[in-house]
LUMPA-991648 format. One record per residue: x, y, z of N, C-alpha, C in turn. Coordinates in steps of 0.1 Angstrom, whole numbers, plus 2048, in hexadecimal, padded with zeros to 3 digits. Each point is the difference from the previous one (the first is absolute). Last residue first. Layout:
N
XYZXYZXYZ...
This chain:
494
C62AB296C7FC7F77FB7FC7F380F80383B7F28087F48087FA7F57F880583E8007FD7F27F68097F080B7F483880A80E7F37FE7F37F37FE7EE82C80B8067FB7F280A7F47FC7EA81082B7F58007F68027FF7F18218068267FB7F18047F27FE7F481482C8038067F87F87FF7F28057E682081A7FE8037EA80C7F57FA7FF7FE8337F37FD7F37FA7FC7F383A7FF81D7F080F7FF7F47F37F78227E381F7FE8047F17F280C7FF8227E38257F78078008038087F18147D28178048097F77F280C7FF81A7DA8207F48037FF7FF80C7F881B7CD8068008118027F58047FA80D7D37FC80380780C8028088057FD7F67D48117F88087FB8078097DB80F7F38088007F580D7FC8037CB81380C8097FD8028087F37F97DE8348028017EF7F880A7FC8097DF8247FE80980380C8027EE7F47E88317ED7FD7F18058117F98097E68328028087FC7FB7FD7EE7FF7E382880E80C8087F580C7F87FB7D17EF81680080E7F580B8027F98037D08167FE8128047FB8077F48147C980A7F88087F47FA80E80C8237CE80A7F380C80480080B7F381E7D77F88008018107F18048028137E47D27FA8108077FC7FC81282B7E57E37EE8008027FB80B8078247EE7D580180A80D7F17FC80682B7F97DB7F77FD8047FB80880C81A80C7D18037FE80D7F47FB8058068057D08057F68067FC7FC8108148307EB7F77F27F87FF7F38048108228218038017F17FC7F67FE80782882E7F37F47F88027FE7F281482481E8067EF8037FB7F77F97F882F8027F27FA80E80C7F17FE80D81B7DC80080A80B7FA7F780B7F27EC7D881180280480680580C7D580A7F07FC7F38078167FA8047ED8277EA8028038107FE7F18068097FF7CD80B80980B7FD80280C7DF7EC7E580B7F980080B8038077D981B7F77FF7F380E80F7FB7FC8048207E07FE80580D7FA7F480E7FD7F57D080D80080480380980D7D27E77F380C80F7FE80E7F88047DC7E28067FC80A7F680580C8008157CD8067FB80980B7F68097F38167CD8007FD80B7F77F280980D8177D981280E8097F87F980A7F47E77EF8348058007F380C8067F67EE7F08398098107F68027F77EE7E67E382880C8007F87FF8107F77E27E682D8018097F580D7FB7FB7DA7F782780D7FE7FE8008007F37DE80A82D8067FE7F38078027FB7ED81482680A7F38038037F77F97D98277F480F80280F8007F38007F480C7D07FF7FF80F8078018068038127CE7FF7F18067F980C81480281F7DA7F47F48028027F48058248217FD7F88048057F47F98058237FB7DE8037F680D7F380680B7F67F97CE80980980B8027F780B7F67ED7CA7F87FE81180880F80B7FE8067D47F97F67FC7F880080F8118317F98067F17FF7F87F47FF7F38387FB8057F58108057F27F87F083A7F48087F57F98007F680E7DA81E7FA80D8018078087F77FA7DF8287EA8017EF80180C7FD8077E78308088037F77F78057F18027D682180D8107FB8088027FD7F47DC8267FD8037F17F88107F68087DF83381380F7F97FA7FE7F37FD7D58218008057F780A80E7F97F67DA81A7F280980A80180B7F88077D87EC7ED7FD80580F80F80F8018047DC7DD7F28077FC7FD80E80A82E7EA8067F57F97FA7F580D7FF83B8067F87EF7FD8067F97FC7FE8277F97ED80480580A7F880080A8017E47CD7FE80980F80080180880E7E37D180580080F7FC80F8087F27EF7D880780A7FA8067FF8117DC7E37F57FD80A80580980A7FD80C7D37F87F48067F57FA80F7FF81D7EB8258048017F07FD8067F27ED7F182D80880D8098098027ED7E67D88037F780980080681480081B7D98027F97FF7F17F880780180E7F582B80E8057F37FA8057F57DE7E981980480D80980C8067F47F67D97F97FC8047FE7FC80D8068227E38118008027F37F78067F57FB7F483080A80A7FD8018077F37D17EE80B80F7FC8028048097FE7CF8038128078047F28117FF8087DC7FB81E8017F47F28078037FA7F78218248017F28038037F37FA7F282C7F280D8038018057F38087D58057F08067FB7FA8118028027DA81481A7FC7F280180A7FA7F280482C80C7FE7F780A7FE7F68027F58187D78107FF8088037FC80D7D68087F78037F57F280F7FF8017E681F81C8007F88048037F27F780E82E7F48067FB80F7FC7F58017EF8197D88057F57FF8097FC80C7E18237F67F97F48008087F47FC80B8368057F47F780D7FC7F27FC81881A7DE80B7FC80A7F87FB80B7EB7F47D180380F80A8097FB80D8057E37CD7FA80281180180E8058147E97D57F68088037F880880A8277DD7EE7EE7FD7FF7F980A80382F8097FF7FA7F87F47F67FD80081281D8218048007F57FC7FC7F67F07F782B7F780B7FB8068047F180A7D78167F380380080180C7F68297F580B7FD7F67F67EE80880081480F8238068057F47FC7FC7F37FD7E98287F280980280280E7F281C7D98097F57FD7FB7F680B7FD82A8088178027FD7EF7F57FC7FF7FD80A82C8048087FA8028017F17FD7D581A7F48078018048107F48257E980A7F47FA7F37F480680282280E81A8048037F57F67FB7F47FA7F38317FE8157FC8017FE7EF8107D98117F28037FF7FE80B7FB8277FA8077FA7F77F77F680180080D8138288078087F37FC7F87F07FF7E982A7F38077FE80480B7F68227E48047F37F77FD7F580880082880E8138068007EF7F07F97FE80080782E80180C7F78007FB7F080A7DF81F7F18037FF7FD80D7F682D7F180A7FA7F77F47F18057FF81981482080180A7F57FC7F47F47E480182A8127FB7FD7FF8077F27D68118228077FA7F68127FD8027DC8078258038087FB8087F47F77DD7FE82F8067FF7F48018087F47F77F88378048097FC8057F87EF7FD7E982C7EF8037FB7FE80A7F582F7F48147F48028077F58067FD81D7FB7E08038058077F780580980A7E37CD7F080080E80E80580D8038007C58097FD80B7F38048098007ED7C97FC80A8108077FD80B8047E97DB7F980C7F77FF80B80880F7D080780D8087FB7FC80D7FF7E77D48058068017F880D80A7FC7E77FB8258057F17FD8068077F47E681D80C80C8048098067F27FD7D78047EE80B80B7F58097FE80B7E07E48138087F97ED8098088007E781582480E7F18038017FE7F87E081E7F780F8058028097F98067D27ED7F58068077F380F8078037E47EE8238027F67F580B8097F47EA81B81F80B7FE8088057F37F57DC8137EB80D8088008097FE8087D67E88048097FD7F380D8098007E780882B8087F57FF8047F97EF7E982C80880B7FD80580C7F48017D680C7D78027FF81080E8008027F58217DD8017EF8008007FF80C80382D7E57F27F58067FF7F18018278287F97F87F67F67F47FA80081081982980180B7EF7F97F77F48037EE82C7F680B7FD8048057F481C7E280B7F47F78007F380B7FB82D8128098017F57F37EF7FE80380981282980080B7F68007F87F18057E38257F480580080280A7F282B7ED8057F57F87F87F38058038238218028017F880B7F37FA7F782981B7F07F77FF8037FB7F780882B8257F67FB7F57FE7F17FA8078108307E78017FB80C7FE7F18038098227D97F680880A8077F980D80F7F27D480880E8047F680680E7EC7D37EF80C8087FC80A8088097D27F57F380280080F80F8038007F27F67D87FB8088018068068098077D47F880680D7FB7FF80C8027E37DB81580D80580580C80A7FB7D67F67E67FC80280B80E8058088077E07E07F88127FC8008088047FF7CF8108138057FE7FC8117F77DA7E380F80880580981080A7FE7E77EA7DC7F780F80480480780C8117D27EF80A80D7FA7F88098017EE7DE81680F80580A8028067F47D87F37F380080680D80D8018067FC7ED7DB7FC8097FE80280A80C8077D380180F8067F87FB80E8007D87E580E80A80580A8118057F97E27EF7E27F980880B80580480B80F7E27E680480A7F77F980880B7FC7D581180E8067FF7FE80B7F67DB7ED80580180880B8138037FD7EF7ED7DA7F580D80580980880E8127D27F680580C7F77FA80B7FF7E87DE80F80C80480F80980C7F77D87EB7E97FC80681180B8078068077E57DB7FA80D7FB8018048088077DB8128118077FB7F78087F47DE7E680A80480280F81080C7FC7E57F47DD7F880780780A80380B81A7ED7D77F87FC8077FC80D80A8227FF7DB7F08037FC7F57FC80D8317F28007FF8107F97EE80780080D7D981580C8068057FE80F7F77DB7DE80B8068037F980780A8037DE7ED81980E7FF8088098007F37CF8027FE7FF80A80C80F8058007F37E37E07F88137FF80380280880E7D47FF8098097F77FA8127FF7E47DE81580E80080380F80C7FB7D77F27EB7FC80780B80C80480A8047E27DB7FC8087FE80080F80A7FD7D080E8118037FA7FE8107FD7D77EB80D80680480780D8067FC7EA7ED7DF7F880F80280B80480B8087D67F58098087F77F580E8047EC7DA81681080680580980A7F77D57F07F37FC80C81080F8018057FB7E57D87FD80A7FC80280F8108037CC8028098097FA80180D8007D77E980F80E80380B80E8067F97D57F37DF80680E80C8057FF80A8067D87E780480D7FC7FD80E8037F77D28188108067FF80280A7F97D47F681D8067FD7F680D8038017F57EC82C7FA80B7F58077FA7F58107EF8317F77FB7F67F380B7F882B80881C7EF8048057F87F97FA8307F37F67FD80280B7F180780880E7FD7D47FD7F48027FD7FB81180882F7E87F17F57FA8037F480B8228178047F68068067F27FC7FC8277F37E78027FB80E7F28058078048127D77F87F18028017FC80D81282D7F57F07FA7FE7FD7F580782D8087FF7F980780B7F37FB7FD8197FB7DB8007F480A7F980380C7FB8207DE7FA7F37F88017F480C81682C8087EF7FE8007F87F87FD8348057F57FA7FC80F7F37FF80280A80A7D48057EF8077FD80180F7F98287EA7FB7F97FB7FF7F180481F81E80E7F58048077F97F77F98228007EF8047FB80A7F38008048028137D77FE7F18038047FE80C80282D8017F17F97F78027F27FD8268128097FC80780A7F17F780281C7FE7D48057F780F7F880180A7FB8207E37FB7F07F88047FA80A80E82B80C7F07FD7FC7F87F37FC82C80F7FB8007FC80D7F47FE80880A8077D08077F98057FA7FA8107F982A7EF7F87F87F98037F080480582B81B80C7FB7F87F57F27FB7F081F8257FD8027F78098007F27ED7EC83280D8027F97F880A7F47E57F182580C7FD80880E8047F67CF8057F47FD8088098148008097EE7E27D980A8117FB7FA80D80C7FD7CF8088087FD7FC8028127FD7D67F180C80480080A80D8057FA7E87F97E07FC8108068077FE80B8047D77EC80480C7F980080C8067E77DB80E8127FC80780780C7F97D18047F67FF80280E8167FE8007EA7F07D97FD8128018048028107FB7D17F180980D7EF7FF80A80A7E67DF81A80F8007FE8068067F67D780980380480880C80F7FA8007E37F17DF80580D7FD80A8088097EA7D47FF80C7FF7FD8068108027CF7F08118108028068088027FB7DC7F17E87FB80B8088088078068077D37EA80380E7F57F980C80881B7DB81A7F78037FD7FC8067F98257EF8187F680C8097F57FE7FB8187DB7EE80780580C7FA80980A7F37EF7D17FF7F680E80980080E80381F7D77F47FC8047FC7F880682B8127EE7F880380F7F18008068197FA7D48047F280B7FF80980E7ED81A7DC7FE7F18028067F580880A82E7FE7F57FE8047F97F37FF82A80B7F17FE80380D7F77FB8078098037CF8057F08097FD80580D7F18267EC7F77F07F98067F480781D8297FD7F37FF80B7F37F57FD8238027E48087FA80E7F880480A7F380D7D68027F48038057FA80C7FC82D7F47F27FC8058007F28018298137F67FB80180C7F47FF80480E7FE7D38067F28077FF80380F7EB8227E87FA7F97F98077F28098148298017F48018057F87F07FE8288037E78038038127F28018077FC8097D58047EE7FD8057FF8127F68317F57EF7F68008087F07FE82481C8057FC8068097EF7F77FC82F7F97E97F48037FE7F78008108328117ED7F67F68067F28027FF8258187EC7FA7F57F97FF7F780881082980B8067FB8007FE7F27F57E28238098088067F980F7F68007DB7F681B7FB8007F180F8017FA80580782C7FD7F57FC7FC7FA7F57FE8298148108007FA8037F47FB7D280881480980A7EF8097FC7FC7EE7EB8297FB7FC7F28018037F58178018378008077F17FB7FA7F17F77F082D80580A8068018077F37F57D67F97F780780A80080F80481B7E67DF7F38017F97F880380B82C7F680A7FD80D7FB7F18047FA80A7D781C80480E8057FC8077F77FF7D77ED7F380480E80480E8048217F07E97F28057F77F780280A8227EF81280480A7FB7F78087F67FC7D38147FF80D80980180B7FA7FE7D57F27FB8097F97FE80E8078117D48108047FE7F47FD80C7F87EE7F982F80E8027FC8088027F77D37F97FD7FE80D8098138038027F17D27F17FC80E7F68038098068027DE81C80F7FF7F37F980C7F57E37F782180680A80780B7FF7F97DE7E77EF7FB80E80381080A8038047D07F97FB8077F47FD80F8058017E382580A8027FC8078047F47D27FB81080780980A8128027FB7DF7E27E97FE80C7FC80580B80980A7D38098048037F37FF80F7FE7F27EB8258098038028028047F37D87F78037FF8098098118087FC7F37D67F07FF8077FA7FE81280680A7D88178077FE7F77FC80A7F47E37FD8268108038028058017F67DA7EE7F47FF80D80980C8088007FF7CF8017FE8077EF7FD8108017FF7E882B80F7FC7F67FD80E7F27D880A81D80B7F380080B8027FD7E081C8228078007F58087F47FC7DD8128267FF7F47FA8067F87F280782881E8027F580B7FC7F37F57F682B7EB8117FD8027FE7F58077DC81A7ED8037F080480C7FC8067E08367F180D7F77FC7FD7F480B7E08267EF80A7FF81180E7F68047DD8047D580280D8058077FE80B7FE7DA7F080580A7F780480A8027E77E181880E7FE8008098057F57CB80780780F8048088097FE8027E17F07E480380D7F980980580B7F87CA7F37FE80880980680F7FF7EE7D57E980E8087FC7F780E80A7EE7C87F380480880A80A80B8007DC7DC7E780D8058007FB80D80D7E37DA7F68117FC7FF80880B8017D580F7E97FE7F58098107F88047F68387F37FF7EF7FB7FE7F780A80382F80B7F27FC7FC7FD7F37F982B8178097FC7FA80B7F07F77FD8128187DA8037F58007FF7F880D7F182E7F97FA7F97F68097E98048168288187F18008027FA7F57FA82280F7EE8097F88097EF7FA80A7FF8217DD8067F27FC8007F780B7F782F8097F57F67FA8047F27FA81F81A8117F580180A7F67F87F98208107E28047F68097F77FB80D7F78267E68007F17F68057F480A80682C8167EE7FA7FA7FF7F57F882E8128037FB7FF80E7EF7F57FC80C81B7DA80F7EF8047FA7FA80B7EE82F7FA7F87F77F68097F380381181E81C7F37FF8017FA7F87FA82B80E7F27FF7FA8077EF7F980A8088217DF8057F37FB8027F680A7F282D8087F37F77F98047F87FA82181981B7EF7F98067F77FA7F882C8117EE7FD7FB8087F47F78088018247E48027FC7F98047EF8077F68288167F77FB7FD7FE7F47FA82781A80A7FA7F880F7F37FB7F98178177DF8097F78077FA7F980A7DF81C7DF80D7FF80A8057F78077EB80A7CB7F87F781080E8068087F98017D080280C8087F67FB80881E7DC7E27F580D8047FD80580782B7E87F47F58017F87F48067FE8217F382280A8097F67F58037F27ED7E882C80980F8038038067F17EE7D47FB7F580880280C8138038197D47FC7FC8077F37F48108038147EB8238088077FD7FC8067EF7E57DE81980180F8088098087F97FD7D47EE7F88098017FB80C8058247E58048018067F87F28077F78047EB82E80C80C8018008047EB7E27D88077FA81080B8078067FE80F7DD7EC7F47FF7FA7FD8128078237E98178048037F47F58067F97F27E882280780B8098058097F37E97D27F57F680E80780B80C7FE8157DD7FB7FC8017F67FA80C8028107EB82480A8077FB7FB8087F27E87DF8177FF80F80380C8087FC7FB7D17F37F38097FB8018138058237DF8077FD8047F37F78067FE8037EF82C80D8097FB7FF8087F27DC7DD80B80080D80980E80C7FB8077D27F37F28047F77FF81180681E7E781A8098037F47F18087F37F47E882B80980D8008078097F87CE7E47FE80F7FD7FD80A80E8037C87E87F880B80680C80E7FB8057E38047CB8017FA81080780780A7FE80B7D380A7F07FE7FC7FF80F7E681F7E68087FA7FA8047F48037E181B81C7FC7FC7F980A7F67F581781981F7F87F280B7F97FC7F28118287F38117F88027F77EF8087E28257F88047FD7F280C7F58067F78178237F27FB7FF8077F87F482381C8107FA7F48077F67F57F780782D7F480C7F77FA7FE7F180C7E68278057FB7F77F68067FB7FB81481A8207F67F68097F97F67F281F82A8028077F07FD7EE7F38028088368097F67FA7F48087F27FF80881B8257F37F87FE7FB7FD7F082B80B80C8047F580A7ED7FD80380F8237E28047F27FB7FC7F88057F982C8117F67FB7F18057F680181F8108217EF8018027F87F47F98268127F18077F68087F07F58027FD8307F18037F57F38037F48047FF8248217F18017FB8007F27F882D8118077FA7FA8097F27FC7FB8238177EA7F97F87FD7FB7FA80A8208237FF7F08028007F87F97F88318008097F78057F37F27FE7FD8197F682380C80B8027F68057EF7F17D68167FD80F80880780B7F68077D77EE7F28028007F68118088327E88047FC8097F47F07FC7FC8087ED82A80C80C7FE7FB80C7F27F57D38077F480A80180680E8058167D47F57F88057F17FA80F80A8187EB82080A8067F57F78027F97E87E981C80680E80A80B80C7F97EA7D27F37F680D80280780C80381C7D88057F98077F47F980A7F88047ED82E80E8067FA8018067EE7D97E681A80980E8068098077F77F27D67F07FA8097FC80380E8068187DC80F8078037F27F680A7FD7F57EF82B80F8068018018067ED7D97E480A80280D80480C8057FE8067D77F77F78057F87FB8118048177DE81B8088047F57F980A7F57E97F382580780A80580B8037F67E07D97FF7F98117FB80C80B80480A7D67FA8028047F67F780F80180B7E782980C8057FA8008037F37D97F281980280C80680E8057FB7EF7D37F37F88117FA80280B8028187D98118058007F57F480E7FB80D7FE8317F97FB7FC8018077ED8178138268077F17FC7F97F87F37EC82381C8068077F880E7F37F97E47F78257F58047F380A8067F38137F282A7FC7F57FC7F98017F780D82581A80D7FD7F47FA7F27F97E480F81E7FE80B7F780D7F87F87F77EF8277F57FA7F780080A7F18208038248027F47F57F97FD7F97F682881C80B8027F68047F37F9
C-alpha cells in the first residue's frame, strides 16, 4: 500500500490521473448527446479518421503536442464534415456514408505514419495512438487536455437549451429559428475536441467506448436529460480513475483498463437499474405474477361464496397451483385483510369481496368491449379477459363501463357488478394494529351520520384491534369500538 500511494505521489502518475479524470468526465457529457441522436457510429469515424492529422502535423512542425492537437483536430473537422456533406448530398446511407470516410482518413493515416517509421531518426509509434500514453503525458498535454475539457463542457452548459430542443424537438426547433444543421455541426465540434484530447489518454481505438458506454450506462439509471449528463460524467470520471489505478497496480495498459471498468459500470446498471434493470424486471415479473395469483384466489372464493368456506387443497386443485404457493398466496391475502383462515377453512372479508367483485366487473366489461366493438364470438374472448382484467385500471375500467352505455350483462347472460364507490384510503385496508385518523371529507353524508352515531368525528384517532368478516374492532380512549364491514369499507381515513 506505500509502495502504491508512493507511485501515485509521483509527478506522472498526478498529471496522468488529472488528465484522465477531465477526459472521463468529458467524454461522458459530449457522448450523452451523441447517443440520444444516434450519433454514435460518427464518434467512431472521427476518433479513426484523426490519424492523418498526426502524420501531416510530425511532417510540418515535428513532434509537438500542440502540432498533433492542431493537426488532428484539423483531420476530425475535415471527416465530420465530410461525412455530413456525403449523408445530405448523395444517395449513400447514413452508415455507409460513414465508413468510407472514415476508412479512407483511417488508411491515409496508416500509411503516413508507416511511411515515416521507414525514415531514418524518426520514430512515431502507431500504438500510442491507437491505445493511448497517458503514463507518459506532458505538461503541454495537460494544459491543453484541460482547456478543451473545460471549453467542451462550458458549451454543453452555455447551450443546453439548444442542445435539448434540437435533439428531442428539431421541428419545433426550426420553427422557432434555431438552426438545428449550425447545432449539428458545433456538436461535431465538441466531438472533435473530444476525441482529440483523448488521444493520449485511451486512444483513437478506445475513445468511442468512453462517449458511448458512461452514456448508455447513465439513461439505463435516469431518464431527465439533466440527470443523464451528470450521471454519464460521473461514471465517466470514475472509470477514468478506477482504470488507471488498476493499470498501475497490475502494471497494463491504462486505456483498456478504462474502458473494461466503464463496460463493468454498464453491466451493472443492466442487471441493478431501478427501472430497467434485468434483476427488478425479474422481481416485478414475479411480483405481478403472484398479484395475479391471489386476485384468481379472491374469484375463486366469491364464488365459494354463498356455498361454503374453503380449504387451500381444494384452491390448489381448482386453479392448478401447487399447495404450498397457494399456502404463500393466502398468508399475504389474510396479512393484508382479504381473507379470514378458520382452522384451515378460508372465506372472504367484506374488503376481499369488494376486490373480487372488481374483477368480475372488468373481466365482464372487457369481455363486452370484445364482442361489442371488436367483434369477437362469445367462445373466444374468456381467455383474453382473463388475462387483462388483471391490468386494466380503475379508471379505465370507468371509461370502458362508459363508452359501453354502462351494461347490465356481459355477453354470457352473466350480471355486470356495478362500481363500488370506496374512498381514497378505507379504514378497511389499514391492518391489524395500525393506526389511523377518521378524515373530515367522508363520501356520503350517510358515513358521516353513522360515524356520529358510533361517537367517531373528524379528526378522531384510532388503532385497529382485529378485522372479521362482519366487523373491524378499532380502539379509541381505550375502548373498543366494533365497526359493521360495509361501513369500515367506506369511511375514508388518513
Amino acid at each position: 500500500m506505500a509502495e502504491f500511494l508512493q507511485i501515485l505521489s509521483e509527478e506522472w502518475a498526478i498529471r496522468a490521473l488529472i488528465a484522465s479524470s477531465l477526459v472521463g468526465l468529458m467524454c461522458g457529457v459530449i457522448g450523452t448527446f451523441m447517443v440520444l441522436r444516434n450519433m454514435s457510429l460518427i464518434g467512431d469515424a472521427i476518433s479513426h479518421a484523426i490519424l492523418p492529422g498526426i502524420f501531416f502535423a510530425f511532417v510540418i512542425v515535428g513532434y509537438s503536442s500542440i502540432g498533433f492537437f492542431a493537426g488532428t483536430l484539423l483531420a476530425a473537422l475535415v471527416s465530420a464534415i465530410a461525412i455530413t456533406w456525403v449523408q445530405d448530398n448523395v444517395k449513400t446511407k447514413n452508415d455507409a456514408a460513414i465508413g468510407i470516410i472514415f476508412t479512407f482518413m483511417f488508411s491515409i493515416g496508416v500509411i503516413g505514419i508507416s511511411y515515416l517509421n521507414n525514415q531514418q531518426g524518426v520514430h512515431l509509434d502507431l500504438k500510442d495512438f491507437l491505445f493511448g500514453t497517458i503514463l507518459g503525458i506532458s505538461d503541454e498535454d495537460l494544459i491543453i487536455t484541460g482547456m478543451v475539457a473545460i471549453y467542451a463542457i462550458g458549451s454543453i452548459v452555455l447551450f443546453y437549451r439548444y442542445l435539448f430542443i434540437t435533439t428531442f424537438q428539431p421541428t419545433i426547433a426550426s420553427t422557432m429559428g434555431i438552426s438545428v444543421k449550425m447545432m449539428h455541426y458545433f456538436l461535431m465540434l465538441l466531438l472533435s475536441f473530444a476525441v482529440v484530447a483523448s488521444l493520449r489518454t485511451v486512444g483513437i481505438i478506445l475513445v468511442v467506448a468512453m462517449l458511448i458506454t458512461p452514456s448508455a450506462t447513465a439513461l439505463l439509471l435516469s431518464k431527465q436529460l439533466k440527470h443523464v449528463l451528470i450521471i454519464s460524467g460521473l461514471v465517466g470520471l470514475l472509470s477514468a480513475i478506477i482504470g488507471l489505478v488498476l493499470a498501475i497496480v497490475f502494471d497494463t495498459t491504462p486505456g483498456p483498463a478504462m474502458c473494461v471498468v466503464v463496460t463493468a459500470f454498464y453491466f451493472i446498471a443492466v442487471f441493478f437499474s431501478p427501472s430497467k434493470g434485468l434483476v427488478f424486471r425479474w422481481s416485478r415479473r414475479r411480483q405481478q405474477s403472484a398479484q395475479i395469483e391471489k386476485e384468481d384466489i379472491l374469484k375463486y372464493l366469491s364464488k365459494k361464496y354463498s356455498e361454503s368456506a374453503s380449504k387451500a387443497l381444494d384452491i390448489s386443485e381448482r386453479l392448478g397451483i401447487s399447495k404450498n404457493r397457494i399456502g404463500r398466496r393466502l398468508t399475504s391475502l389474510k396479512q393484508e385483510g382479504f381473507v379470514l383462515d378458520a382452522d384451515g377453512q378460508y372465506q372472504l372479508t367484506v374488503k376481499g369481496r369488494n376486490r373480487a367483485e372488481a374483477l368480475v366487473r372488468a373481466h365482464r366489461l372487457w369481455e363486452t368491449f370484445l364482442v361489442d366493438e371488436v367483434g369477437l364470438d362469445n367462445q373466444e374472448i374468456h381467455d383474453d379477459a382473463e388475462k387483462y382484467e388483471h391490468l386494466l385500471d380503475q379508471d379505465f375500467i370507468d371509461r370502458l363501463d362508459s363508452k359501453l352505455g354502462y351494461p347490465t350483462l356481459d355477453p354470457h347472460g352473466s350480471p355486470i357488478p356495478a362500481k363500488v364507490v370506496t374512498p381514497k384510503l378505507s379504514m378497511l385496508s389499514l391492518k391489524p394494529k395500525s393506526k389511523g385518523t377518521i378524515s373530515a371529507e367522508q363520501i356520503s353524508d350517510q358515513v358521516e351520520s353513522r360515524l356520529w352515531e358510533l361517537g367517531l368525528s373528524p379528526s378522531t384517532k384510532f388503532q385497529i384491534s382485529t378485522i372479521s368478516t362482519e366487523s373491524v374492532t378499532i380502539i379509541h380512549g381505550g375502548e373498543k369500538i366494533p365497526i359493521p364491514a360495509d361501513l369500515a369499507a367506506q369511511i375514508n381515513v388518513n
